[in-house]
Biopython code that builds the backbone (N, CA, C, O; Angstrom):
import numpy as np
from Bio.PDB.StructureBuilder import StructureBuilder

atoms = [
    (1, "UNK", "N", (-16.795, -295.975, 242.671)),
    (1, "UNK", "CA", (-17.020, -295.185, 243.865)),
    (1, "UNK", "C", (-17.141, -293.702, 243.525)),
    (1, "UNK", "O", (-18.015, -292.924, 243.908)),
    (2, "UNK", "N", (-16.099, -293.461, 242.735)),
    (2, "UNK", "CA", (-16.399, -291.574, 242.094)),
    (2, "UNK", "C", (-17.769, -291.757, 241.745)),
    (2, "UNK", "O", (-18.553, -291.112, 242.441)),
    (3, "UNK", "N", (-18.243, -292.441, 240.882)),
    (3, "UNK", "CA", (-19.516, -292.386, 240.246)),
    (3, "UNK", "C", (-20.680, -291.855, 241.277)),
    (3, "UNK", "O", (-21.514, -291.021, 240.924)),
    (4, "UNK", "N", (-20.643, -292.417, 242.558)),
    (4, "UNK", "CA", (-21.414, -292.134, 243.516)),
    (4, "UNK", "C", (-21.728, -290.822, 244.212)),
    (4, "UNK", "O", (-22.660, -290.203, 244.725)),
    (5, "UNK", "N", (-20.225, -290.730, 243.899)),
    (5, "UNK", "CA", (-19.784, -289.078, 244.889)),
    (5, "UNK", "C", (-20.955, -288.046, 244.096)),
    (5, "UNK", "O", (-21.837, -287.282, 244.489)),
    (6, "UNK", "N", (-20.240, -288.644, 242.293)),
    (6, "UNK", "CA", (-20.669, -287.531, 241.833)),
    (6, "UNK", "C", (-22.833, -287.771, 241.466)),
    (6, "UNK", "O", (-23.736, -287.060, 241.025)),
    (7, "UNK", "N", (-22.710, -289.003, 241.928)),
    (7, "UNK", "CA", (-24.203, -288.865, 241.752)),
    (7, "UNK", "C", (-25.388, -288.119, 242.907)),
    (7, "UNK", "O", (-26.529, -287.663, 242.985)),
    (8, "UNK", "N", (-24.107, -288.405, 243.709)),
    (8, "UNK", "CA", (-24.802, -287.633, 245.371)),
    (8, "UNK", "C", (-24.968, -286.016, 244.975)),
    (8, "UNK", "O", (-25.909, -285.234, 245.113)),
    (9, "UNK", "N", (-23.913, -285.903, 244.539)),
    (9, "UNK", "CA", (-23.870, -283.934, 244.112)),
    (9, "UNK", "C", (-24.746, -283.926, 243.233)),
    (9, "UNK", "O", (-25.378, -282.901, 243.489)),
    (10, "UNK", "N", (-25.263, -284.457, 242.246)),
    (10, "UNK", "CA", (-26.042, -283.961, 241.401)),
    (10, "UNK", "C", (-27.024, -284.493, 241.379)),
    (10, "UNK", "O", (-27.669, -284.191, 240.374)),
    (11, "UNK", "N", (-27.567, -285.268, 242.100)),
    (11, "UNK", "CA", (-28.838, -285.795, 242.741)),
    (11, "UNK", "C", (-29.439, -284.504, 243.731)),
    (11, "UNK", "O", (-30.543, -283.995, 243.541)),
    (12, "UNK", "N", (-28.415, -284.052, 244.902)),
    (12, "UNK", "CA", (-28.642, -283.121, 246.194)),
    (12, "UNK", "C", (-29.081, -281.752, 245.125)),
    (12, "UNK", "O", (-30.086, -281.060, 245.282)),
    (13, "UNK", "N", (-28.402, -281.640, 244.399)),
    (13, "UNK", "CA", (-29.026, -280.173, 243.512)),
    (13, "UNK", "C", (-30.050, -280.050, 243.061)),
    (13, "UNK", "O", (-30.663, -278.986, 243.157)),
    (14, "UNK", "N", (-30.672, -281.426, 242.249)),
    (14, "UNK", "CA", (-31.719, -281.719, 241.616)),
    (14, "UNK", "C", (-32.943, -281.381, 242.710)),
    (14, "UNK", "O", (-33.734, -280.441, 242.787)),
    (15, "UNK", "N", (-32.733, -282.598, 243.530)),
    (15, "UNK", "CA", (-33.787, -283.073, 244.037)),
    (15, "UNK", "C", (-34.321, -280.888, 244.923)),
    (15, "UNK", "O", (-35.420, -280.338, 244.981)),
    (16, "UNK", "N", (-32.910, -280.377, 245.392)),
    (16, "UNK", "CA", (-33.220, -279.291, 246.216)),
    (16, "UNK", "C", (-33.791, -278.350, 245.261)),
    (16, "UNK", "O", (-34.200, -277.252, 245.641)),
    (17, "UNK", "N", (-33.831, -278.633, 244.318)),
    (17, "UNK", "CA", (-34.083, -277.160, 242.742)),
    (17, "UNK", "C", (-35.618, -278.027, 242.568)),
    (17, "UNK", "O", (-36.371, -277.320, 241.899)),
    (18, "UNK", "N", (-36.269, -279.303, 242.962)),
    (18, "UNK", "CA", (-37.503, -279.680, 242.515)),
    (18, "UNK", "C", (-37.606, -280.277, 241.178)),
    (18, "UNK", "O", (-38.718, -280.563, 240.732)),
    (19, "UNK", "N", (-36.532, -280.488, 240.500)),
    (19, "UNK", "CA", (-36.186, -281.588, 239.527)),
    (19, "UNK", "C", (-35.868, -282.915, 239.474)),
    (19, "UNK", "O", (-35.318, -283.444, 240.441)),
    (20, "UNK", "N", (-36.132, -283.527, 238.491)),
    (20, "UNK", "CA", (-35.979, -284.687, 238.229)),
    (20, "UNK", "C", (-34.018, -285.245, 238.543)),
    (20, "UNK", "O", (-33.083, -284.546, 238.151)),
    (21, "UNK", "N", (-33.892, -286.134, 239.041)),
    (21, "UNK", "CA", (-32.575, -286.421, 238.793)),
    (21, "UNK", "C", (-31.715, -287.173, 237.858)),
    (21, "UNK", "O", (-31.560, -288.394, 237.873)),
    (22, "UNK", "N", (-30.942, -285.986, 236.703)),
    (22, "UNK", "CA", (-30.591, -287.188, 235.641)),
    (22, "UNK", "C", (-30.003, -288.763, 236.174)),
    (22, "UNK", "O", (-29.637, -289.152, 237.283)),
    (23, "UNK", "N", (-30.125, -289.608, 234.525)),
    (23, "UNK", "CA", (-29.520, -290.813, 234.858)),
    (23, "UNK", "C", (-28.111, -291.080, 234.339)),
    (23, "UNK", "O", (-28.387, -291.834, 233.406)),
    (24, "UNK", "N", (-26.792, -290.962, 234.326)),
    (24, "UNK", "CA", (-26.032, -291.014, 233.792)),
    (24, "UNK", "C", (-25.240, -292.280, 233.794)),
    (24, "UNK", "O", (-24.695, -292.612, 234.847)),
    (25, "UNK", "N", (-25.077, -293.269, 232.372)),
    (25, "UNK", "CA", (-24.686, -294.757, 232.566)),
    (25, "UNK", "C", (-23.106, -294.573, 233.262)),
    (25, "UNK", "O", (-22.458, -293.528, 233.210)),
    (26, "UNK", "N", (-22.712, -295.700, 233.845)),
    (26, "UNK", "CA", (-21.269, -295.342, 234.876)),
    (26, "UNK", "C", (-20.263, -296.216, 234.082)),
    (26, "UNK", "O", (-19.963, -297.356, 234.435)),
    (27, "UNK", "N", (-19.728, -295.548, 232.901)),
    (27, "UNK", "CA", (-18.826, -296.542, 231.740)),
    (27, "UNK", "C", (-17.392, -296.124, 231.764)),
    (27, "UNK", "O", (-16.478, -296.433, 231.000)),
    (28, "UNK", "N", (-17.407, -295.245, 232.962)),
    (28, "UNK", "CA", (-15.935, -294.912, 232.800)),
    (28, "UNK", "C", (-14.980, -295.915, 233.509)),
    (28, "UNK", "O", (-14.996, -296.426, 234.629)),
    (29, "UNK", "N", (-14.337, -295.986, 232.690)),
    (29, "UNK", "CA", (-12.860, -297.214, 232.806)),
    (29, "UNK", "C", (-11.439, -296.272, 233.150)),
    (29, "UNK", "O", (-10.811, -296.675, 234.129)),
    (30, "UNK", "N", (-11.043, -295.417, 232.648)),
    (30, "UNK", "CA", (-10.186, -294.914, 233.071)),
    (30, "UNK", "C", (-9.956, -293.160, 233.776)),
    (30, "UNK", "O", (-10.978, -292.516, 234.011)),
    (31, "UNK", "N", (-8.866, -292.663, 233.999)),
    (31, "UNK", "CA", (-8.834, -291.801, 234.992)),
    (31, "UNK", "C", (-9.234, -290.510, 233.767)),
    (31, "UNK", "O", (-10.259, -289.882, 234.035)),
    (32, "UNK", "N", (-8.697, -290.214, 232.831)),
    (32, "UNK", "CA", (-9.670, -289.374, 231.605)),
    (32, "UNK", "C", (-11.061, -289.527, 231.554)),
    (32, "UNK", "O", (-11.536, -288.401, 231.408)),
    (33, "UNK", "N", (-11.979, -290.404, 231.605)),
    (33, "UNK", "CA", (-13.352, -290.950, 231.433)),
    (33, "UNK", "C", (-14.007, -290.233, 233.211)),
    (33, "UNK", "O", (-15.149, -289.834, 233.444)),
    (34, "UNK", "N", (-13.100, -290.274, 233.956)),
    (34, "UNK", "CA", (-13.728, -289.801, 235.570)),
    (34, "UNK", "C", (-13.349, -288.536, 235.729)),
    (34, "UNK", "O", (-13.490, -288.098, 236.871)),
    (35, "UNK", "N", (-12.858, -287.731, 234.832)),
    (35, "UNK", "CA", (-12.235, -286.524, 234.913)),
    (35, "UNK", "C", (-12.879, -285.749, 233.945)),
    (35, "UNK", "O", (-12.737, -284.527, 233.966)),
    (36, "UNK", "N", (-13.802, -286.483, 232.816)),
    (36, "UNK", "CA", (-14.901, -285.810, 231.843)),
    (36, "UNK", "C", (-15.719, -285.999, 232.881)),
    (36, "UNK", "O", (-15.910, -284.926, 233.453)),
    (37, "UNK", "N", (-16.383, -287.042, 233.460)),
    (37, "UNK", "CA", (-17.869, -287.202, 234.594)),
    (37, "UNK", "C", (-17.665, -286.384, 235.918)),
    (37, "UNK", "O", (-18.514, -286.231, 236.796)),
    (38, "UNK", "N", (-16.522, -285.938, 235.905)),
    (38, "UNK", "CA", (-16.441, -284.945, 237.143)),
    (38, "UNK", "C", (-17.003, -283.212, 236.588)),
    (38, "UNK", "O", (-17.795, -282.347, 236.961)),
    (39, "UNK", "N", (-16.113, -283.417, 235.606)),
    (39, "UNK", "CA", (-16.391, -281.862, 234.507)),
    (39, "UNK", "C", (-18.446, -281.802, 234.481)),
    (39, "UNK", "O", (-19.295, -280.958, 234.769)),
    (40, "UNK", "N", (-18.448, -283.105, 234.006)),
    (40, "UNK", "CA", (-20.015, -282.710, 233.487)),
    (40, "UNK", "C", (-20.899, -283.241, 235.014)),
    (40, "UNK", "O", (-22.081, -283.476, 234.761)),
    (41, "UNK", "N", (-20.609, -283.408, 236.156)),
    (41, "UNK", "CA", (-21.193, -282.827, 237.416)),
    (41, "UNK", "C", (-20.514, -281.778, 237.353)),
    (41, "UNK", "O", (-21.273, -281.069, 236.693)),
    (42, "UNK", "N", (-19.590, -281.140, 237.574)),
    (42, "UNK", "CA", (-19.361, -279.698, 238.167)),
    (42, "UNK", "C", (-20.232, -278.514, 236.962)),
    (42, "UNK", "O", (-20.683, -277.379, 237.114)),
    (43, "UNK", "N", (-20.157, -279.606, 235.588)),
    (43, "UNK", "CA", (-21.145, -278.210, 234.510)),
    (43, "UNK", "C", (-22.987, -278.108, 235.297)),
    (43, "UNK", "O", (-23.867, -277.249, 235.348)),
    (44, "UNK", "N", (-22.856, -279.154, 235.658)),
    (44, "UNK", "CA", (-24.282, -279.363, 236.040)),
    (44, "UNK", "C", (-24.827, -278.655, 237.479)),
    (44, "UNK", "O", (-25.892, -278.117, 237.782)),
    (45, "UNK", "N", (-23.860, -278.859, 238.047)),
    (45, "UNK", "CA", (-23.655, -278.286, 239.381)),
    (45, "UNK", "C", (-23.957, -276.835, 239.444)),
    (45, "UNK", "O", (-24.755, -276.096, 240.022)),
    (46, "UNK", "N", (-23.087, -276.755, 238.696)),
    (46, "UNK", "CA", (-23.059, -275.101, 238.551)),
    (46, "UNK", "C", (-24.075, -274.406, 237.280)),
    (46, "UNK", "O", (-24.147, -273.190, 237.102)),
    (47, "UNK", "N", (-24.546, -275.044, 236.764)),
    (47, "UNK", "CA", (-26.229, -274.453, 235.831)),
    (47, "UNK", "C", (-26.938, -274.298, 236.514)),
    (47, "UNK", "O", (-27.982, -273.978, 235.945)),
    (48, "UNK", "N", (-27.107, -274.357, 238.294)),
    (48, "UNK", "CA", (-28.387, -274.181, 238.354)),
    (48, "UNK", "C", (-28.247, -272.483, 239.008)),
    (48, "UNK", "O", (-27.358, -271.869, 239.597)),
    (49, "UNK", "N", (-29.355, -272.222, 238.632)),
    (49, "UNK", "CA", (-29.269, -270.247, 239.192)),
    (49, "UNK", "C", (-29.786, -270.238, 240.945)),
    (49, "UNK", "O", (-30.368, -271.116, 241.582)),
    (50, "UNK", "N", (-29.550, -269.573, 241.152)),
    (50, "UNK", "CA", (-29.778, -269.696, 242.617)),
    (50, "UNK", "C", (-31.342, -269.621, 243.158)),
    (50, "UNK", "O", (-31.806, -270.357, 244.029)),
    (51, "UNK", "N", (-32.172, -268.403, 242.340)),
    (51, "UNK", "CA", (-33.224, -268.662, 242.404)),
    (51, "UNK", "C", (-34.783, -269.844, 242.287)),
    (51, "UNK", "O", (-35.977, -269.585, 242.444)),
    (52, "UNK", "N", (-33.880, -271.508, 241.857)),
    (52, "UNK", "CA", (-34.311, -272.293, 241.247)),
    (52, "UNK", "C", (-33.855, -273.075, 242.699)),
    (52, "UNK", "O", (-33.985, -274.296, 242.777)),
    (53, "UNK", "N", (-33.347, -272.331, 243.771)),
    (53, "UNK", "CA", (-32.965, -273.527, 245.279)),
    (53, "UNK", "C", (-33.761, -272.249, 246.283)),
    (53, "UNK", "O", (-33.861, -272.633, 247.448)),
    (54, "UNK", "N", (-34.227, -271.095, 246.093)),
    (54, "UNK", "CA", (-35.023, -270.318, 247.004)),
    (54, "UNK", "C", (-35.826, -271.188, 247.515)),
    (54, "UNK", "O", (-36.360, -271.904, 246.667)),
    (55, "UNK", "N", (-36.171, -271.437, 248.818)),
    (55, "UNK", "CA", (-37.233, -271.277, 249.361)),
    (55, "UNK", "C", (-36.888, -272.974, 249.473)),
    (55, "UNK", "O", (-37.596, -273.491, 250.338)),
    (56, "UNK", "N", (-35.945, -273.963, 248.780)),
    (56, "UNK", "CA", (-35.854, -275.321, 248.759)),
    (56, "UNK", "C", (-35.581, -276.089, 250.514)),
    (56, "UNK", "O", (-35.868, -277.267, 250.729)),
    (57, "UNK", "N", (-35.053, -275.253, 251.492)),
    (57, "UNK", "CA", (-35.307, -275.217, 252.753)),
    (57, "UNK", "C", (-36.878, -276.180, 253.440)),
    (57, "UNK", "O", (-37.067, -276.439, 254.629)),
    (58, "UNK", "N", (-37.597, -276.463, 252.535)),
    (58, "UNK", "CA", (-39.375, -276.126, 252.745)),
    (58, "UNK", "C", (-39.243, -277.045, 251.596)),
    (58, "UNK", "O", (-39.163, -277.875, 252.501)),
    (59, "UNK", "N", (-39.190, -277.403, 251.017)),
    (59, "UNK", "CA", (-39.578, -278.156, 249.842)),
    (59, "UNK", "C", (-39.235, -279.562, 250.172)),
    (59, "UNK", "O", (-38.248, -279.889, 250.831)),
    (60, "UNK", "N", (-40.276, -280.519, 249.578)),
    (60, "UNK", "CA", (-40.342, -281.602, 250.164)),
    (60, "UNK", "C", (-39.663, -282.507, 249.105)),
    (60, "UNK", "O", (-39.993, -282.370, 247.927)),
    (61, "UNK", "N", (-38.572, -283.583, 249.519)),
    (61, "UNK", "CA", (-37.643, -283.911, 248.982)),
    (61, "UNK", "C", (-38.016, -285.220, 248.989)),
    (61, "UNK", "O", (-38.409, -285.554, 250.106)),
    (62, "UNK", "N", (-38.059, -286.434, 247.867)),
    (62, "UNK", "CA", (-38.261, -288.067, 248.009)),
    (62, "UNK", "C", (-37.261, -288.548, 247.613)),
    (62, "UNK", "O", (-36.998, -288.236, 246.451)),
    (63, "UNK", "N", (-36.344, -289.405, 248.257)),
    (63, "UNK", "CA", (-35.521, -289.981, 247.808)),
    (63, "UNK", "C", (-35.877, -291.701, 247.829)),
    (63, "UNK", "O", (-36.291, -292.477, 248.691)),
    (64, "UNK", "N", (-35.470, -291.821, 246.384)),
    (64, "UNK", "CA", (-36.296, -293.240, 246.501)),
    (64, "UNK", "C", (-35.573, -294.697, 246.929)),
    (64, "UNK", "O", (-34.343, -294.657, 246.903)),
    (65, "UNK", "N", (-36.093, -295.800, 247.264)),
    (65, "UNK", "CA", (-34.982, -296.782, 247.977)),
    (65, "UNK", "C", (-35.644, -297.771, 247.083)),
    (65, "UNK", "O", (-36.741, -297.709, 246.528)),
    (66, "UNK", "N", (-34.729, -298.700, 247.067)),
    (66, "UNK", "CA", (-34.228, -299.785, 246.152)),
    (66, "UNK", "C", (-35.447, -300.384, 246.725)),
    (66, "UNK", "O", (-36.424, -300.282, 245.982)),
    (67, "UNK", "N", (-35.666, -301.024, 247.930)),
    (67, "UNK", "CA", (-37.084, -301.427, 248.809)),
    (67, "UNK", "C", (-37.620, -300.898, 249.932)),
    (67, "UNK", "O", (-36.943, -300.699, 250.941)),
    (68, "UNK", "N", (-39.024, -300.597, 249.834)),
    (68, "UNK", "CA", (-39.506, -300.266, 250.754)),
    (68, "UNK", "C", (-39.710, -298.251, 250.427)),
    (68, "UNK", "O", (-39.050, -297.499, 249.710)),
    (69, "UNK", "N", (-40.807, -298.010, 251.253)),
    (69, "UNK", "CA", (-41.425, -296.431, 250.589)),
    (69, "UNK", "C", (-40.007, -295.741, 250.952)),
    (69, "UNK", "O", (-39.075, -296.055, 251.692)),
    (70, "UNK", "N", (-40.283, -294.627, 250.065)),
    (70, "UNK", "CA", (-38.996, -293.773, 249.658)),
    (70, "UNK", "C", (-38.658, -292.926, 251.047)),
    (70, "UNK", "O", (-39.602, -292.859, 251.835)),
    (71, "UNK", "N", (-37.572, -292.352, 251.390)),
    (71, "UNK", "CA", (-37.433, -291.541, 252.348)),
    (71, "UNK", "C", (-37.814, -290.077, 251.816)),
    (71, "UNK", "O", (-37.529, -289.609, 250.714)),
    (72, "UNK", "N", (-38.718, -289.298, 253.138)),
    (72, "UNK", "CA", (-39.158, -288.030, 252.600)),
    (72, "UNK", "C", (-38.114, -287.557, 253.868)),
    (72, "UNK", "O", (-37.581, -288.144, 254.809)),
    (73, "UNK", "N", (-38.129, -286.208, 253.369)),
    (73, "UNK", "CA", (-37.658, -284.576, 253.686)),
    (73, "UNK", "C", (-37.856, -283.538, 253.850)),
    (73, "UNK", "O", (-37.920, -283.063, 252.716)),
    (74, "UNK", "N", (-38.019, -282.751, 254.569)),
    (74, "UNK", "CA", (-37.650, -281.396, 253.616)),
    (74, "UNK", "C", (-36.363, -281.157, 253.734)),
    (74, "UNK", "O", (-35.462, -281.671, 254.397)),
    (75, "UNK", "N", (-36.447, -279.986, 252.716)),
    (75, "UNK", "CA", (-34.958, -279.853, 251.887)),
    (75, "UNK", "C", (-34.214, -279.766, 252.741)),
    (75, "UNK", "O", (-33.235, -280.505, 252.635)),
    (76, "UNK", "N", (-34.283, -278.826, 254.030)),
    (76, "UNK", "CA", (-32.994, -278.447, 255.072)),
    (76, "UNK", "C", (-32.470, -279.872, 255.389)),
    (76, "UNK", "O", (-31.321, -280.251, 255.165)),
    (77, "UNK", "N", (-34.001, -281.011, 256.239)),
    (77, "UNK", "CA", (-33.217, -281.506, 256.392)),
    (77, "UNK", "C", (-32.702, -282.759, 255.875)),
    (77, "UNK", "O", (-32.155, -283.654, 256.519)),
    (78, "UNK", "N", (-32.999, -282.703, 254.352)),
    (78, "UNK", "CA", (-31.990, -283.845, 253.373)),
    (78, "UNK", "C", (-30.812, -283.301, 253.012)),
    (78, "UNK", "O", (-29.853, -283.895, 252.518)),
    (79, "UNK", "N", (-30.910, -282.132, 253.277)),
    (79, "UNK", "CA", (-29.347, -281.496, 253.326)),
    (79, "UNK", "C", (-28.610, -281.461, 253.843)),
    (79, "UNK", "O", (-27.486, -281.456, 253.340)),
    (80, "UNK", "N", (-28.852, -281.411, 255.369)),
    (80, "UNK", "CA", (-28.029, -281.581, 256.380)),
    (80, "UNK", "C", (-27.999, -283.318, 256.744)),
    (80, "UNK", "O", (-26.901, -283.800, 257.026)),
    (81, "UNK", "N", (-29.141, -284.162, 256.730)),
    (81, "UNK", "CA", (-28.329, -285.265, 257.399)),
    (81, "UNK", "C", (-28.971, -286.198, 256.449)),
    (81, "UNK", "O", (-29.839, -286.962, 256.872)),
    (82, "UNK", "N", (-28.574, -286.207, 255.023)),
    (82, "UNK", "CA", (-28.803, -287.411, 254.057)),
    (82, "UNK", "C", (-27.608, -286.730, 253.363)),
    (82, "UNK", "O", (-26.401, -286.810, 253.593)),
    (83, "UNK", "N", (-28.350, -285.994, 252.389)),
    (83, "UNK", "CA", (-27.027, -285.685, 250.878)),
    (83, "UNK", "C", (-25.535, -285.182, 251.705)),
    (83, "UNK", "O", (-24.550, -285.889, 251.489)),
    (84, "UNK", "N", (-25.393, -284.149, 252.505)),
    (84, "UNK", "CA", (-23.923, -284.080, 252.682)),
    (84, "UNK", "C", (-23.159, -285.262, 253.691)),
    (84, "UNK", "O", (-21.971, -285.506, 253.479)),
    (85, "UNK", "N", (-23.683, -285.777, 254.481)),
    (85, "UNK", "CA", (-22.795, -286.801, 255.131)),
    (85, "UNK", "C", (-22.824, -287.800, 254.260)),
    (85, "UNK", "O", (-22.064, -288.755, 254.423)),
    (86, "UNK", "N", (-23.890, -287.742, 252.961)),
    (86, "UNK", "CA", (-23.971, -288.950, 251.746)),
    (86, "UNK", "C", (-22.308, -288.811, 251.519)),
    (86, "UNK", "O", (-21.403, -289.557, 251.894)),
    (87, "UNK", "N", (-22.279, -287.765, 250.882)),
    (87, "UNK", "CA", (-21.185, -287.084, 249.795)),
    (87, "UNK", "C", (-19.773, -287.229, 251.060)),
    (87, "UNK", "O", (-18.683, -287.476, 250.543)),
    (88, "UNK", "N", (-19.780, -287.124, 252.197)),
    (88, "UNK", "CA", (-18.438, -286.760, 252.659)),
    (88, "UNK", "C", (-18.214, -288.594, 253.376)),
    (88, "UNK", "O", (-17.098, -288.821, 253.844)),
    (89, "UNK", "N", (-19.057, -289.532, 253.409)),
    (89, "UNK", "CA", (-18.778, -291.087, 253.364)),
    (89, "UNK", "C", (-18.637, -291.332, 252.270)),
    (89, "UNK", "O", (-18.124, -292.447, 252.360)),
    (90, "UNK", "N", (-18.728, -291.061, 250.955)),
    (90, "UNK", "CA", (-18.344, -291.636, 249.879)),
    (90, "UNK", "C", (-17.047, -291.088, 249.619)),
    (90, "UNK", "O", (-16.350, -291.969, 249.114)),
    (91, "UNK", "N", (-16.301, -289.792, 249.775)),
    (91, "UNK", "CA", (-15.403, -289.189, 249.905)),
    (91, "UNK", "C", (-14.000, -289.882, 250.670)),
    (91, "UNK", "O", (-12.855, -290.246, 250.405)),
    (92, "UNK", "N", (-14.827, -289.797, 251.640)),
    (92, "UNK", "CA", (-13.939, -290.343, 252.591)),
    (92, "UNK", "C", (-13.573, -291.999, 252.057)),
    (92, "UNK", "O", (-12.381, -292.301, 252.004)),
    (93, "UNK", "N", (-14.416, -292.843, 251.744)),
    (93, "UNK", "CA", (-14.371, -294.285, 251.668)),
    (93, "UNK", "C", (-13.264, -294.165, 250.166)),
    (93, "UNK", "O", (-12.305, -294.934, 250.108)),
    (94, "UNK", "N", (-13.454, -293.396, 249.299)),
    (94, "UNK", "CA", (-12.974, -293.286, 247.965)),
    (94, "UNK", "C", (-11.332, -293.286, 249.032)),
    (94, "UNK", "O", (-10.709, -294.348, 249.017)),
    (95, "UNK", "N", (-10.991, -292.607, 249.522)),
    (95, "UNK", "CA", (-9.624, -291.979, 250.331)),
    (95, "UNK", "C", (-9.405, -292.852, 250.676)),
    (95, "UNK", "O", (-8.624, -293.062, 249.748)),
    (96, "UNK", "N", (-9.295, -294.352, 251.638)),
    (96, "UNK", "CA", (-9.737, -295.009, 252.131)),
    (96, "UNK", "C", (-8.874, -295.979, 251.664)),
    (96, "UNK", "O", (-7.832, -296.516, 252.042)),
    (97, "UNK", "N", (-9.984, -296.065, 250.287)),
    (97, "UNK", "CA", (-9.439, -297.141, 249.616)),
    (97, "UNK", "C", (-7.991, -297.001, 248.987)),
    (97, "UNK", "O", (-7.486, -297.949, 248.385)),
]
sb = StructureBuilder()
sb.init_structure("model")
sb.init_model(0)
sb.init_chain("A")
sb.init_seg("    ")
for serial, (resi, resn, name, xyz) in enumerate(atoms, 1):
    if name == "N":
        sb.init_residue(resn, " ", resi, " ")
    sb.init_atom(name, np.array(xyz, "f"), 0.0, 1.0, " ", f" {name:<3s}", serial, name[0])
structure = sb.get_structure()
């Protein structure tokens, strides 16, 4: 379930900066192994410069689905009602459990 959280955050950056979204395999087994994959979303998170999300408001966002054509966007609004209510149901469900 972390795996998700943190794929939502670094998917929502990507996709809003007009990049590709890395793939990172999900092999962590213990609470050290989710506490390096948190580190290397928050390194990732935080590499991007701000000028590389200007104007991402307007920028057209694809998020792709397992079946069936991908959901489009623009950035505002995959920001507001895809990636952050993504990130705060996976949050929440992680709590949850």
């Amino acid at each position: 379930m972390l795996q998700l959280l943190f794929d939502g955050a670094k998917g929502a950056v990507a996709r809003l900066s007009g990049q590709e979204v890395p793939s990172w395999a999900d092999t962590e087994v213990t609470l050290d192994d989710l506490l390096a994959r948190l580190q290397k979303t928050r390194d990732y998170v935080n590499g991007f410069k701000p000028e590389q999300l200007n104007g991402s408001e307007q920028r057209e966002v694809t998020v792709p689905r397992r079946q069936g054509d991908p959901f489009k966007f623009n950035g505002e609004d995959f920001l507001r009602f895809f990636a952050t209510p993504n990130l705060y149901f996976h949050a929440t469900t992680l709590y949850a459990l």
